[in-house]
C-alpha positions in Angstrom: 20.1 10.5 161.5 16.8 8.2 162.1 15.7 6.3 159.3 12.5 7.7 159.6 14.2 11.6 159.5 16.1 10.5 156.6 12.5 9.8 154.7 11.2 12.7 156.4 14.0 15.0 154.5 13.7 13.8 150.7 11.1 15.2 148.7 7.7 14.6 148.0 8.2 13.0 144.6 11.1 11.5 143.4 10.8 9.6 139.6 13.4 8.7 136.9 12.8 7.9 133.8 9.5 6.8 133.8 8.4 5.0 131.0 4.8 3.7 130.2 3.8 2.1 126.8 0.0 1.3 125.6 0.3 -0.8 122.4 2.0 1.7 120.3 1.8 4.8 121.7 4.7 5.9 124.6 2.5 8.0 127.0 6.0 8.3 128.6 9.2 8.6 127.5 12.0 9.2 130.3 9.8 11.2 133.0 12.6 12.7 135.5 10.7 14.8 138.3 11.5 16.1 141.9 8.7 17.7 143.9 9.9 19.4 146.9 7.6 18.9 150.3 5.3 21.4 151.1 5.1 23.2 147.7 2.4 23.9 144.9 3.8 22.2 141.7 2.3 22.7 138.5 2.4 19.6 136.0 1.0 21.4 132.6 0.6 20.1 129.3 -1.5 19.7 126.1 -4.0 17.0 125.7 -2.3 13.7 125.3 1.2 15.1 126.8 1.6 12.1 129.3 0.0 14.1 132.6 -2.5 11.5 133.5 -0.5 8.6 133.1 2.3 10.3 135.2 -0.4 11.1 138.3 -1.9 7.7 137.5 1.4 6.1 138.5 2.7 8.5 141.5 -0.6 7.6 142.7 -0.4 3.9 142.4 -3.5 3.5 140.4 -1.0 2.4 137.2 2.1 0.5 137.4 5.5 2.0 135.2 6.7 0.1 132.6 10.1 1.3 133.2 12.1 3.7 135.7 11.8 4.4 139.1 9.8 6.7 141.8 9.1 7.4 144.9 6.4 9.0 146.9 7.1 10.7 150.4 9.9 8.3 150.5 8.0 5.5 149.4 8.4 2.9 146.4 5.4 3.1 143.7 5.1 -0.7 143.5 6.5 -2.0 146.0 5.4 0.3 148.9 1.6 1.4 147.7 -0.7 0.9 150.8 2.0 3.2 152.2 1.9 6.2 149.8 -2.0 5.5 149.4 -2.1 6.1 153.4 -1.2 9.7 152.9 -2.2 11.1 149.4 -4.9 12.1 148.0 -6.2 12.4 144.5 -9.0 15.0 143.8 -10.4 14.7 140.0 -11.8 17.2 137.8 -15.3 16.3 138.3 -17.1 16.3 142.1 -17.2 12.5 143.0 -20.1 13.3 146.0 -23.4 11.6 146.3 -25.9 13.8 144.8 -28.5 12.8 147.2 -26.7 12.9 150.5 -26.2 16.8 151.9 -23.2 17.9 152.1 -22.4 17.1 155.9 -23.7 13.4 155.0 -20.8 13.4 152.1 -18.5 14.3 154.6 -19.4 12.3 157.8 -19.9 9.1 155.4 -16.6 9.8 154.1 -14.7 9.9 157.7 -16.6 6.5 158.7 -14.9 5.0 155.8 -11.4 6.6 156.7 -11.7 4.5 160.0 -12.8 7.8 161.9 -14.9 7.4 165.4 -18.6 8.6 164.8 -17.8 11.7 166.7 -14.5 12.2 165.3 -15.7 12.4 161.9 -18.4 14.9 162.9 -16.0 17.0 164.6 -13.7 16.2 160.7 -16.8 17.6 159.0 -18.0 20.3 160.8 -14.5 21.6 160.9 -13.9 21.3 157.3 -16.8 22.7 156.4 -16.2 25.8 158.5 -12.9 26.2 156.8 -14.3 26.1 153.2 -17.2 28.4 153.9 -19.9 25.7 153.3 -21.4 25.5 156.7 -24.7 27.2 155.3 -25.2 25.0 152.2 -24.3 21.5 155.2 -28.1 20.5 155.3 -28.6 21.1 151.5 -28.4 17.9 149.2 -25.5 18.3 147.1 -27.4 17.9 143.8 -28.9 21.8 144.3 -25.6 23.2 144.7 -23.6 25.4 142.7 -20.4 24.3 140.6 -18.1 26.3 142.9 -19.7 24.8 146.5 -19.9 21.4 144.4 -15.9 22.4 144.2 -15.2 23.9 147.5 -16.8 20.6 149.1 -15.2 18.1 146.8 -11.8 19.3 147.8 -13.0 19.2 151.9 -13.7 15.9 150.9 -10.3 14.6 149.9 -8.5 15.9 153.2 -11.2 14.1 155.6 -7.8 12.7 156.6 -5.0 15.1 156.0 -2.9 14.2 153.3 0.7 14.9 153.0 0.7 15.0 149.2 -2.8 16.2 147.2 -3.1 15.2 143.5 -5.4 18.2 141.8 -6.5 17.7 138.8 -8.8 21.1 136.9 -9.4 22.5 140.2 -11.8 25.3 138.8 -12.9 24.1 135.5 -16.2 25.5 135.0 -16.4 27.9 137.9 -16.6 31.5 137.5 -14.4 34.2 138.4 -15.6 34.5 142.1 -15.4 30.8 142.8 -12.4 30.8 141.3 -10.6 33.2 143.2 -11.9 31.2 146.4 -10.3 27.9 145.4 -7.4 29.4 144.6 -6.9 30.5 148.5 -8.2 27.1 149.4 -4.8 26.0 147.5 -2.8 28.6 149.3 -4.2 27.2 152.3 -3.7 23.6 152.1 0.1 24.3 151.2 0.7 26.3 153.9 -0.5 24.0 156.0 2.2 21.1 155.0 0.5 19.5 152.7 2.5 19.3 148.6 0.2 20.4 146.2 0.5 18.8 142.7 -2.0 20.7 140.4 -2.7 20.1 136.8 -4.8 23.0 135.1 -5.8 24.4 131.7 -6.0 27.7 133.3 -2.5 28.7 132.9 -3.2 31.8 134.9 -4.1 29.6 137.5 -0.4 27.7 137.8 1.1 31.7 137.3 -1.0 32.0 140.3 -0.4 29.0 142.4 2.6 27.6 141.3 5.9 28.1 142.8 7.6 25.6 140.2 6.2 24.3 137.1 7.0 21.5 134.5 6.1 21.7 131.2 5.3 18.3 129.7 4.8 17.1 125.9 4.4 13.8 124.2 5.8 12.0 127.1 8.6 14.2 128.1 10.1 16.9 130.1 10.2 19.9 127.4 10.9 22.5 130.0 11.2 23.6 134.1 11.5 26.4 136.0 9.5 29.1 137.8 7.3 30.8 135.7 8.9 33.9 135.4 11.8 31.8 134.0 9.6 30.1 131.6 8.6 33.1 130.6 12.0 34.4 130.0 12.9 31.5 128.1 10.8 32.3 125.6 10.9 35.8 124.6 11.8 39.5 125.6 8.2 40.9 125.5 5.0 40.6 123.5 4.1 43.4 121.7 -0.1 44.2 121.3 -1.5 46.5 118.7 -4.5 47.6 118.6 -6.1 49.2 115.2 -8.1 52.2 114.2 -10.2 49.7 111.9 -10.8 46.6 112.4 -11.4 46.1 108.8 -7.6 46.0 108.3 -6.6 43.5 110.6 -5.9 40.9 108.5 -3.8 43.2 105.8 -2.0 44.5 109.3 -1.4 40.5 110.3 0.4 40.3 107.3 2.7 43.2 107.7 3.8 42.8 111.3 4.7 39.2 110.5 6.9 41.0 107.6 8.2 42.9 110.0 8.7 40.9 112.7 9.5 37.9 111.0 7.1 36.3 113.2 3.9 35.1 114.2 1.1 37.4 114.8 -1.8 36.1 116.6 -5.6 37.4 116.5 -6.6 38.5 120.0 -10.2 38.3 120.9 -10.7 42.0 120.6 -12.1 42.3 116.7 -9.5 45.3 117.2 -6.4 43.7 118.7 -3.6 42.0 117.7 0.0 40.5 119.7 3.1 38.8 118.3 5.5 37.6 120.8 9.4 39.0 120.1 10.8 35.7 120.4 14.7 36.8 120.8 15.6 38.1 123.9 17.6 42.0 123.2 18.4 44.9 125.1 15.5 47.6 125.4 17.4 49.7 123.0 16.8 46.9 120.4 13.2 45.9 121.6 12.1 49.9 120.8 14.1 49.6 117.6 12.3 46.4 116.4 8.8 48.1 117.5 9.6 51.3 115.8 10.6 49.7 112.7 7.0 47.6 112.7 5.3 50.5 113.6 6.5 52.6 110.3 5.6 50.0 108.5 1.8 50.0 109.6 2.1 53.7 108.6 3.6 53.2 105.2 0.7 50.5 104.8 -2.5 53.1 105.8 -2.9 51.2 108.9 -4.2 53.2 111.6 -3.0 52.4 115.2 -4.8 53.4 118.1 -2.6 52.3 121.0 0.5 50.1 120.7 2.0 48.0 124.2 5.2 46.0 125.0 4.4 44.0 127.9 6.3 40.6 129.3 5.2 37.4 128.1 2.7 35.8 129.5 2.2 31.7 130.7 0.1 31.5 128.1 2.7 32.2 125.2 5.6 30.7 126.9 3.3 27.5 127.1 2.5 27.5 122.9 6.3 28.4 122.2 7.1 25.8 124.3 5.2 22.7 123.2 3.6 24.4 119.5 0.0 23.8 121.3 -2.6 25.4 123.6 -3.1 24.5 126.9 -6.5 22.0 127.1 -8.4 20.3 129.8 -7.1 17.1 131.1 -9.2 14.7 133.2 -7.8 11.9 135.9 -10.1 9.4 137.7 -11.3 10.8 141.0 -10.5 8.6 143.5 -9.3 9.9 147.1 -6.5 7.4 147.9 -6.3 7.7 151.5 -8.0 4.5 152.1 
């Protein structure tokens, strides 16, 4: 086997115990992490967890203060105009030149990738046909909308085709439609070659996208997996109650935590409540545990007007996980490629 077959083989990402230290706080304490080519990985976390230090170093933009990684078969420190030849890092926030339109952005761009005037015409006109933007090309880019803002800030980081693509909040701020688009954008890029690694507060969006995710709090590794086995790890269903009244919500808080021995959480229905069933049983034992807290609403005068046991979502499996909420994370945009 060719050396450069042998690279061409190993995965995307390869780091071991990464450790990086400002003053005296550990942003990472013993990072392992393989990221197999061609894949969307999702890297989630609570605010502070240790993702943007992590991308900052895969990306070269931070040096490690201990362990070892490699990108597409290349050394973080001492290999980085190789990796930065063929990644790219898209941030949460558009980095494009409000003034310029948005086929300037991208032919401006190409010209500084080292493309040929007419190749990086041809880049941009192809790139914008691919992301749907070819009617907003002659606008300036300060008029646009936050998804087009989006759509063309991620055109923008694969001027040259990278092999690996840092994304960072891909749809923070963008409403459902928009949303929906980027999301095949993602599909897209990964089947075309390309390893996605994405970072999101939308844990919906990782269920989505993701075909392996890693869970990461105060510097380390708390869990990995797909996320239907994330999801398993955590619990055999979720149980949602909605009320009659809701008046007693509070008094029926108390009483399924009595019941439960558990957590109850306050959905955003004034109406609705869900507890997670955090010990995995057979259905037998689920409907027994369910029944039991439903009699006990009863007994209390609580009036129920639909009961549900559904699986646990991202969402849960993420707070059991780590004790927090997902929240936004932001990494410098920068497009590597240069």
């Amino acid at each position: 086997m060719s050396k450069n077959s042998a690279v061409g083989d190993r995965p995307a990402i390869e780091a071991y115990g990464l450790v990086k230290v400002y003053g005296e706080n550990r942003a990472l304490d013993g990072i392992d992490l393989t990221v197999r080519r061609g894949q969307v990985f999702g890297f989630l976390g609570p605010n502070g967890a240790g993702k943007t230090t992590t991308i900052r170093i895969l990306a070269t933009l931070t040096r490690p203060d201990g362990g070892t990684a490699r990108v597409l078969g290349h050394d973080v420190i001492g290999e980085r105009d190789a990796i930065r030849a063929r990644v790219a890092v898209t941030g949460q926030f558009a980095a494009l030149d409000e003034d310029l339109t948005g086929y300037e952005n991208l032919t401006v761009l190409g010209r500084l990738h080292g493309l040929s005037r007419a190749a990086g015409r041809q880049r941009a006109d192809d790139l914008l046909a691919a992301f749907d933007l070819t009617g907003a090309a002659g606008r300036p880019v300060g008029g646009y909308s936050g998804g087009t803002r989006r759509r063309l800030d991620i055109a923008a980081s694969l001027i040259v085709t990278p092999d690996l693509l840092f994304l960072d909040e891909p749809t923070t701020g963008l409403d459902p439609r928009s949303r929906t688009h980027v999301w095949e954008l993602v599909r897209q890029i990964a089947a075309a070659g390309t390893t996605v690694l994405l970072t999101t507060q939308y844990l919906e969006e990782a269920d989505q996208l993701a075909e392996q995710i890693v869970v990461i709090d105060r510097g380390r590794i708390v869990a990995e997996g797909t996320s239907a086995q994330l999801k398993s790890r955590v619990g055999s269903g979720t149980l949602h109650v909605r009320l009659l009244d809701g008046e007693q919500r509070p008094q029926a808080q108390q009483v399924l935590a009595g019941a439960l021995n558990g957590t109850v959480r306050l959905a955003a229905d004034p109406l609705a409540l869900s507890m997670l069933l955090a010990t995995p049983a057979a259905a037998t034992d689920v409907a027994r545990l369910v029944g039991h807290a439903m009699n006990r609403l009863a007994d209390a005068g609580i009036g129920v007007a639909e009961v549900a046991l559904g699986q646990p979502s991202l969402d849960e499996a993420f707070l059991a996980l780590t004790g927090h909420p997902a929240g936004p994370t932001t990494i410098d945009h920068q497009d590597v490629n240069a």
